[in-house]
C-alpha positions in Angstrom: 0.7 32.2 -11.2 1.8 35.8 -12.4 5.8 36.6 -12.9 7.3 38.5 -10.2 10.2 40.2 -11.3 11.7 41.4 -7.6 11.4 42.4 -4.5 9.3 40.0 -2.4 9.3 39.3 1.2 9.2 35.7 2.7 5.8 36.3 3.8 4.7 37.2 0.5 6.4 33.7 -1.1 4.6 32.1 1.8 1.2 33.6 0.6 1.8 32.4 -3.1 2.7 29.2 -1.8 0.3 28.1 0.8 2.8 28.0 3.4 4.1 29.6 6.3 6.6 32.1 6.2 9.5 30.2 8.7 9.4 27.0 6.2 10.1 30.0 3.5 13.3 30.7 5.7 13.5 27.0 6.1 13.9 26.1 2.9 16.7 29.2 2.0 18.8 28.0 4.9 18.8 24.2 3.6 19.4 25.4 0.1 15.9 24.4 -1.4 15.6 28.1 -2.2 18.7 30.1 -3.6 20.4 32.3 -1.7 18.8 35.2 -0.4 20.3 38.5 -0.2 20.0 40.9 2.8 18.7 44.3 3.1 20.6 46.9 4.9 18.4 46.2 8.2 19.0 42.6 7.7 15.7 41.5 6.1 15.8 39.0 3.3 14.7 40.3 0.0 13.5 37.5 -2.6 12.6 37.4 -6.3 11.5 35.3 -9.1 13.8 33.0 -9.4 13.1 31.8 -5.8 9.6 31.8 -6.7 10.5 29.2 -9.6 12.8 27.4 -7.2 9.7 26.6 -4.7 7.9 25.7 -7.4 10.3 23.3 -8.7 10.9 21.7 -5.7 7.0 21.4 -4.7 6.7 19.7 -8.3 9.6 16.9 -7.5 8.1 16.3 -4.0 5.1 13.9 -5.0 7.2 11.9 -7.5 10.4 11.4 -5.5 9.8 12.5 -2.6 10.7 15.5 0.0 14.1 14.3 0.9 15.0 13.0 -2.9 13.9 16.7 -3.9 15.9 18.5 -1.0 19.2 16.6 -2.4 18.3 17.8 -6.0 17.3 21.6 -5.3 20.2 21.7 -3.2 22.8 20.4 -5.5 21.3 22.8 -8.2 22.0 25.8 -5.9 25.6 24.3 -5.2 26.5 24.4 -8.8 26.3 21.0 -8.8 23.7 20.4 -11.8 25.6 16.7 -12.9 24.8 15.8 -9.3 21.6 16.7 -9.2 20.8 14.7 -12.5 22.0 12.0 -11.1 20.1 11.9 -8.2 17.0 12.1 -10.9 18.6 9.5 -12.8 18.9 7.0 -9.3 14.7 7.5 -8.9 13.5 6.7 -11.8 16.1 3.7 -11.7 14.6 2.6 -8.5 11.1 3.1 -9.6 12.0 0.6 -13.0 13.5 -1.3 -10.5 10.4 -1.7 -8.4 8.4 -2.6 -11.1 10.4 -5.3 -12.3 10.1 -6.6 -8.5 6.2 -6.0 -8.4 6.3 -8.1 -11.7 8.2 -10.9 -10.6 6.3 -10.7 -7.2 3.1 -11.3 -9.1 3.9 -14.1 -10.7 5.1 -15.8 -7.3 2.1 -15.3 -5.6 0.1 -16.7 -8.5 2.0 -20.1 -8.1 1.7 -19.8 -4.1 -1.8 -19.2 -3.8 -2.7 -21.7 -6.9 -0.4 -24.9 -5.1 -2.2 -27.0 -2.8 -1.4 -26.6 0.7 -1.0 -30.6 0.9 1.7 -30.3 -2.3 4.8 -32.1 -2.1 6.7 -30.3 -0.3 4.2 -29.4 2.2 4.8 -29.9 6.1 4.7 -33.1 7.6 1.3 -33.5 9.8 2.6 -32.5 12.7 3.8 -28.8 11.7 6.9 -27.4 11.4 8.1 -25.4 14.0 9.2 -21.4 13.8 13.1 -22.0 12.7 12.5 -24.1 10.4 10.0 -22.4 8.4 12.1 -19.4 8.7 14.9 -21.4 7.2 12.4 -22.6 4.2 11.7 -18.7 3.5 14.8 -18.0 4.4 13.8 -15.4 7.1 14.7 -14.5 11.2 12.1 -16.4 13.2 11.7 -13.1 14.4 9.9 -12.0 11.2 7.6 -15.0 11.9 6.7 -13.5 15.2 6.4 -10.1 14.2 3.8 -11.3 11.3 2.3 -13.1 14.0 1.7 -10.5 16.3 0.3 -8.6 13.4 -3.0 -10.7 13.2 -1.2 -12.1 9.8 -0.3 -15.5 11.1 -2.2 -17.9 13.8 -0.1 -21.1 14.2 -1.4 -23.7 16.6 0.4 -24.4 19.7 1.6 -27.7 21.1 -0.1 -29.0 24.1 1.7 -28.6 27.5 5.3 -26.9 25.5 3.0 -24.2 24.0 5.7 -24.5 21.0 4.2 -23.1 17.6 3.7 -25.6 14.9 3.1 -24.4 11.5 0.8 -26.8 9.3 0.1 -26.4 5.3 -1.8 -23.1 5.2 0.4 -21.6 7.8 3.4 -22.7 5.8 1.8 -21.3 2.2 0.5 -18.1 4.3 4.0 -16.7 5.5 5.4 -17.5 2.0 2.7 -15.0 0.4 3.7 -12.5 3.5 7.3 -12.7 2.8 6.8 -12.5 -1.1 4.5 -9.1 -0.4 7.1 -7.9 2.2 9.9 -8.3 -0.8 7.6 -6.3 -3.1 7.1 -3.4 -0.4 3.9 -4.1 0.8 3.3 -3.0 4.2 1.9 -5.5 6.8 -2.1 -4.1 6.8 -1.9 -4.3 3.1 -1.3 -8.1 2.7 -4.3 -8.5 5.6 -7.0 -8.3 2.8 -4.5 -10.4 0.6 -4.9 -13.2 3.0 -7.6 -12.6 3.9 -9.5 -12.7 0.4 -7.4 -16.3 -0.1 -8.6 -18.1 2.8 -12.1 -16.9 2.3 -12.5 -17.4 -1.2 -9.2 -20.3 -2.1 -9.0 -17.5 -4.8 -6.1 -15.3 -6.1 -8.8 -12.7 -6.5 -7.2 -10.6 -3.9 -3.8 -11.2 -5.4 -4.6 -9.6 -8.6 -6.3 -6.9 -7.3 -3.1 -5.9 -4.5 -0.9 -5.4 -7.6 -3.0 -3.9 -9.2 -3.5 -1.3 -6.6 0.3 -1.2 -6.7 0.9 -1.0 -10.3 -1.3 2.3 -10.0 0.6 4.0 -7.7 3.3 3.1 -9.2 2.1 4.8 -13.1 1.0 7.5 -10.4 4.5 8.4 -9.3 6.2 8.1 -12.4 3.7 10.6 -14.0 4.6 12.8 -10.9 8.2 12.5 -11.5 7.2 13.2 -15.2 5.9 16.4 -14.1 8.6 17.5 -11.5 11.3 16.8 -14.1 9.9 18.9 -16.0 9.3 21.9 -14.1 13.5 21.5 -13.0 14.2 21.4 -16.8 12.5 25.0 -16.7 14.0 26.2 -14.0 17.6 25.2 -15.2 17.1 26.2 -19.1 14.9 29.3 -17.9 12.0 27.7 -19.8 8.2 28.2 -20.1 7.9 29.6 -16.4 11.1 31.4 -16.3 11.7 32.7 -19.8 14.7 35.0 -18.6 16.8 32.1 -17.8 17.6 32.9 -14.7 17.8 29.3 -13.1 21.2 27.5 -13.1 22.6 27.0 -16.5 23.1 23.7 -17.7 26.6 22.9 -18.2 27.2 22.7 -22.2 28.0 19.1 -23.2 
């Protein structure tokens, strides 16, 4: 995209952007965008340094996300360039952080899915009921139901009381759910999970859910990789702002 030195209308941001010109407003009156000064008949009048601010913030979006990159852009234009490195600091914290989880989630579900239903520990014959697997995973009954209702778990039901009883599988089943639902899998992802273990007795599925997640994790942190980048330009008045007129970083 070519340098604009001054003079631009919201409506011409808009066009660079592939946007529409009240989200251009939108974002000056949240602070994504600087300031923008008034003309005498009350029009605002932009320039390049709000074009290199919607770039920024369009950058940061995809790797840590729209309201993560509000927070920064806006403490940028508050002066507040410490603050907004730290709130880049936090993500990619949280990102390492879900890693480690997806990691150590991993190697749970290989032990689940590769112990015997009939271990052990497994439930007596009869079942257990609701509260007290939830009091094995350490979970509300409620969550049990909820999975339930989900098409995730299909506990028998006791003649005449209608009382759920939960026998091996069952049992092993809501530990792999609760195990996903730790590493932020959403309930129609762990569907195939199950799914591919009850058909196959396999962790084939397993592997290939974190996988899938491992991906989108590299995914995000080469977004934020990229969007970090692009607010290192527009701070230093780097490669797409060689005039420095971003916010200065504060000398150390």
């Amino acid at each position: 995209m070519a340098r604009v030195e001054a003079g631009l209308r919201p409506v011409d941001l808009a066009r660079m952007a592939g946007v529409s010109t009240q989200q251009i407003r939108n974002y000056v009156d949240a602070g994504v965008l600087p300031p923008a000064p008034r003309t005498p008949s009350g029009y605002r009048r932009l320039d390049d340094r709000h074009r290199r601010a919607l770039l920024t913030y369009r950058a940061l979006s995809p790797g840590y996300g729209g309201v993560t990159a509000q927070s920064i852009m806006r403490a940028v234009h508050a002066g507040d360039v410490p603050g907004a490195l730290a709130l880049v600091n936090q993500a990619h914290a949280a990102l390492h952080e879900q890693r480690l989880s997806l990691e150590a989630t991993g190697e749970a579900l290989e032990a689940v899915a590769a112990a015997s239903p009939s271990g052990a520990s497994a439930p007596p014959r009869s079942g257990l009921r609701v509260g007290e697997v939830a009091a094995r995973l350490g979970v509300r009954a409620s969550a049990l139901r909820v999975w339930e209702a989900a098409g995730l778990l299909a506990p028998r039901r006791e003649p005449g009381t209608g009382y759920r009883r939960y026998g091996p599988a069952d049992v092993r089943d809501a530990q792999m759910i609760h195990l996903l639902r730790q590493g932020h899998y959403r309930l129609p992802q762990i569907r195939p999970v199950l799914e591919g273990l009850r058909r196959t007795g396999g962790s084939e599925a397993l592997r290939a859910a974190l996988a899938e997640r491992r991906e989108e994790l590299a995914r995000r942190a080469t977004a934020m990789l990229e969007g970090s980048g692009l607010l290192h330009g527009y701070l230093t008045g780097g490669p797409d702002g060689a005039r420095g007129e971003g916010p200065a970083v504060p000398a150390s």
